[in-house]
C-alpha positions as CSV (number, residue, x, y, z in Angstrom):
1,X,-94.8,-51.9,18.4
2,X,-94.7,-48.6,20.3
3,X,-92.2,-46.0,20.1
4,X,-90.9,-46.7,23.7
5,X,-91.0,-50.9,23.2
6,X,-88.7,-50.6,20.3
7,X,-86.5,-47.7,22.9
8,X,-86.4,-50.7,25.6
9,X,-85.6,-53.3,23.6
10,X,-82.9,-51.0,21.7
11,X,-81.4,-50.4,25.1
12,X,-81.8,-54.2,26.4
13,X,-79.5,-55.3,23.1
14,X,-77.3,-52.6,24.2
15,X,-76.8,-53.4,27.7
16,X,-76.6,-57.3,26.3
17,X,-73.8,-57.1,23.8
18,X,-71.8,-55.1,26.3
19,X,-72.3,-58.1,29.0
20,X,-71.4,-59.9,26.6
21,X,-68.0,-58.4,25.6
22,X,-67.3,-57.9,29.0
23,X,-67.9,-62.1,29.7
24,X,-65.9,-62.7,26.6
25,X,-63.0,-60.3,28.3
26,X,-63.2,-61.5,31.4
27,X,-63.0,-65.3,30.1
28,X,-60.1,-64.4,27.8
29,X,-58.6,-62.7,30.2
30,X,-58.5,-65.2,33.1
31,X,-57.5,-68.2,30.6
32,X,-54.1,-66.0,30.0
33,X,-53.8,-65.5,33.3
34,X,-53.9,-69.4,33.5
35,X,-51.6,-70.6,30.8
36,X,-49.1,-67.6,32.7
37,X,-49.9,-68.6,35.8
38,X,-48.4,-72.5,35.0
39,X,-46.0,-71.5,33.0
40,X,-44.6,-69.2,35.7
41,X,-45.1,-72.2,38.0
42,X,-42.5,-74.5,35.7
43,X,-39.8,-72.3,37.4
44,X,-40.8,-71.3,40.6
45,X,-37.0,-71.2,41.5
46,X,-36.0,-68.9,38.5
47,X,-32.6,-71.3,37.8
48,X,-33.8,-72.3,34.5
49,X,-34.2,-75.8,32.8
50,X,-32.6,-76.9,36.0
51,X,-35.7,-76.0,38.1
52,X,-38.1,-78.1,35.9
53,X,-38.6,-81.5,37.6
54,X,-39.8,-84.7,35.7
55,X,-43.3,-84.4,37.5
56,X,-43.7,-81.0,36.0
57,X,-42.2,-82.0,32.3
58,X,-44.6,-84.7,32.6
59,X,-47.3,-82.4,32.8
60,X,-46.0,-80.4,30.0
61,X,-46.2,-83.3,27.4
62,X,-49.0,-84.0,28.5
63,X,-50.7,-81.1,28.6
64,X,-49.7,-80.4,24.9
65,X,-51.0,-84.3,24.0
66,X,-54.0,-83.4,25.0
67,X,-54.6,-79.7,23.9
68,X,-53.3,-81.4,20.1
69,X,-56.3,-83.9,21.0
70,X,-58.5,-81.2,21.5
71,X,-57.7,-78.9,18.5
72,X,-57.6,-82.1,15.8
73,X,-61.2,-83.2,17.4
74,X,-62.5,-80.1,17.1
75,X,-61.3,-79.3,13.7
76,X,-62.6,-82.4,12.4
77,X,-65.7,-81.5,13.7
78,X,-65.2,-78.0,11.7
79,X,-65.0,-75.8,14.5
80,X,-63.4,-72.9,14.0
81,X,-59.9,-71.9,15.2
82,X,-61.5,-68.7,17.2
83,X,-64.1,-71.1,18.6
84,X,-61.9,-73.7,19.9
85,X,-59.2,-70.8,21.2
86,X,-62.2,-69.6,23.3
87,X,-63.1,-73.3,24.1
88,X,-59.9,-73.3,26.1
89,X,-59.8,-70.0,27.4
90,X,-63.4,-71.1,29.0
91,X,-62.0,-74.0,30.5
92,X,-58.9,-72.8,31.8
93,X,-60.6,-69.8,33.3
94,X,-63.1,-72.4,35.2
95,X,-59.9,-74.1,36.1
96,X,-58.5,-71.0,37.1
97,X,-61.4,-69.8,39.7
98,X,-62.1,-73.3,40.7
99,X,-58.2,-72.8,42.0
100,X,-59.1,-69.9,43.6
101,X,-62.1,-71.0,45.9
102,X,-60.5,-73.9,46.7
103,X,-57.2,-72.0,47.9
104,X,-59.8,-69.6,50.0
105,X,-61.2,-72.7,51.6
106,X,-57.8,-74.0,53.0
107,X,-57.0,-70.6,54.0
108,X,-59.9,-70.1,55.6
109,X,-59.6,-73.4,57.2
110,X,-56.0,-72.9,58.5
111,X,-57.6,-69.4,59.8
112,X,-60.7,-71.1,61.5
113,X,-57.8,-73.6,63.7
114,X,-55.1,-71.5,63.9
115,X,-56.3,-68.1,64.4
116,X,-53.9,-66.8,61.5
117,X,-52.2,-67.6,58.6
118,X,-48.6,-67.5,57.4
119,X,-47.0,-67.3,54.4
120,X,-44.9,-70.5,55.0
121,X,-48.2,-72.2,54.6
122,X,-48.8,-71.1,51.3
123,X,-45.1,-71.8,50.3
124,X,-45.3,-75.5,52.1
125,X,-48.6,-75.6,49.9
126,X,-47.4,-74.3,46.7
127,X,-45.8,-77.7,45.4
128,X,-49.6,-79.3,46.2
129,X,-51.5,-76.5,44.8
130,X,-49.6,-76.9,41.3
131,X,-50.1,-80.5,41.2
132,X,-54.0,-80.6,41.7
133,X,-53.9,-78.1,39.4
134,X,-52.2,-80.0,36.9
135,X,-54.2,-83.0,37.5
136,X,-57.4,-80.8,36.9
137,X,-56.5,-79.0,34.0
138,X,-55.8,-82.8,32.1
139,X,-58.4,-84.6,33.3
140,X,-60.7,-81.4,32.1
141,X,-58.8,-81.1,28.6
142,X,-59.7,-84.9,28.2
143,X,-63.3,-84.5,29.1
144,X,-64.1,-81.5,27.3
145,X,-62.8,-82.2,24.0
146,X,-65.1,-81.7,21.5
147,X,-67.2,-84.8,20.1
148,X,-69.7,-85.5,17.7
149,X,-72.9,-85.3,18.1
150,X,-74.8,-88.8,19.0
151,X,-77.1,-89.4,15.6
152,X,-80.6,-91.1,16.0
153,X,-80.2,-93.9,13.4
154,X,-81.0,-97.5,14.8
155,X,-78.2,-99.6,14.3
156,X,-78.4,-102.5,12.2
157,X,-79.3,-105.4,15.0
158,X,-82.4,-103.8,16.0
159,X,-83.9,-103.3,12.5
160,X,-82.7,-107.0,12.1
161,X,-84.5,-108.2,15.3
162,X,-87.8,-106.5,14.1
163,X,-87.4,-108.0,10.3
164,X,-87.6,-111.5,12.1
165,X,-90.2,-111.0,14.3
166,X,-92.1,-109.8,11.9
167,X,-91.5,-113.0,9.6
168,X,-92.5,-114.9,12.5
């Protein structure tokens, strides 16, 4: 190899391990600003326990089943406690932007009929907003949990079916 082919390719692993922190920042970054983001949403009214209803404590437990779910499936699978911390900061950041584009839909929506937008309809919204968002963020914990990996042993009742027709 040349002098300048080992220079690009010094400057391409450069340039990639940078993109690469910066994803890794950027993932870690917005999965905070998630777990924030709902817990901040608990109590919207700033009263306390009183402002938690049983919808949203609902949520909690079951957001906690299920993120126990994934951490004891993942650690029986030997996954690392980094790994499955980033696992979830991946998934709550999708969860996060997913949120995002979907609020800049229905505002842009509301803008398209109405010709403007108010922040009462974000307020009147808020209370829908949190519970898609809870609905997502379980359903997505339950799918995403790590599993094993299928194996490609034949189970028993086919090797059994061929042992007889071969006898026959």
């Amino acid at each position: 190899m040349g002098f300048w082919t080992k220079a690009d390719i010094f400057i391409q692993r450069i340039f990639f391990g940078i993109s690469e922190l910066l994803k890794a920042a950027l993932i870690m970054g917005f999965g905070l600003l998630f777990f924030l983001n709902t817990a901040k949403s608990f109590f919207e009214y700033r009263n306390g326990l009183i402002d938690i209803d049983p919808v949203e404590i609902t949520c909690f437990f079951i957001f906690m089943m299920l993120t126990i779910r994934f951490c004891i499936r993942g650690r029986s699978l030997g996954i690392s406690w980094n790994d499955l911390f980033y696992k979830i900061m991946k998934l709550s950041s999708v969860i996060l932007v997913v949120q995002a584009i979907s609020l800049n839909f229905y505002f842009y929506r509301e803008l398209k009929f109405n010709n403007e937008i108010q922040f009462s309809d974000f307020v009147m919204q808020r209370d829908r907003l949190s519970l898609a968002r809870y609905i997502v963020t379980a359903i997505l914990l339950y799918i995403y949990a790590p599993i094993p990996k299928e194996s490609v042993i034949p189970s028993d009742s086919a090797s059994d079916n061929q042992s007889e027709s071969l006898e026959n």
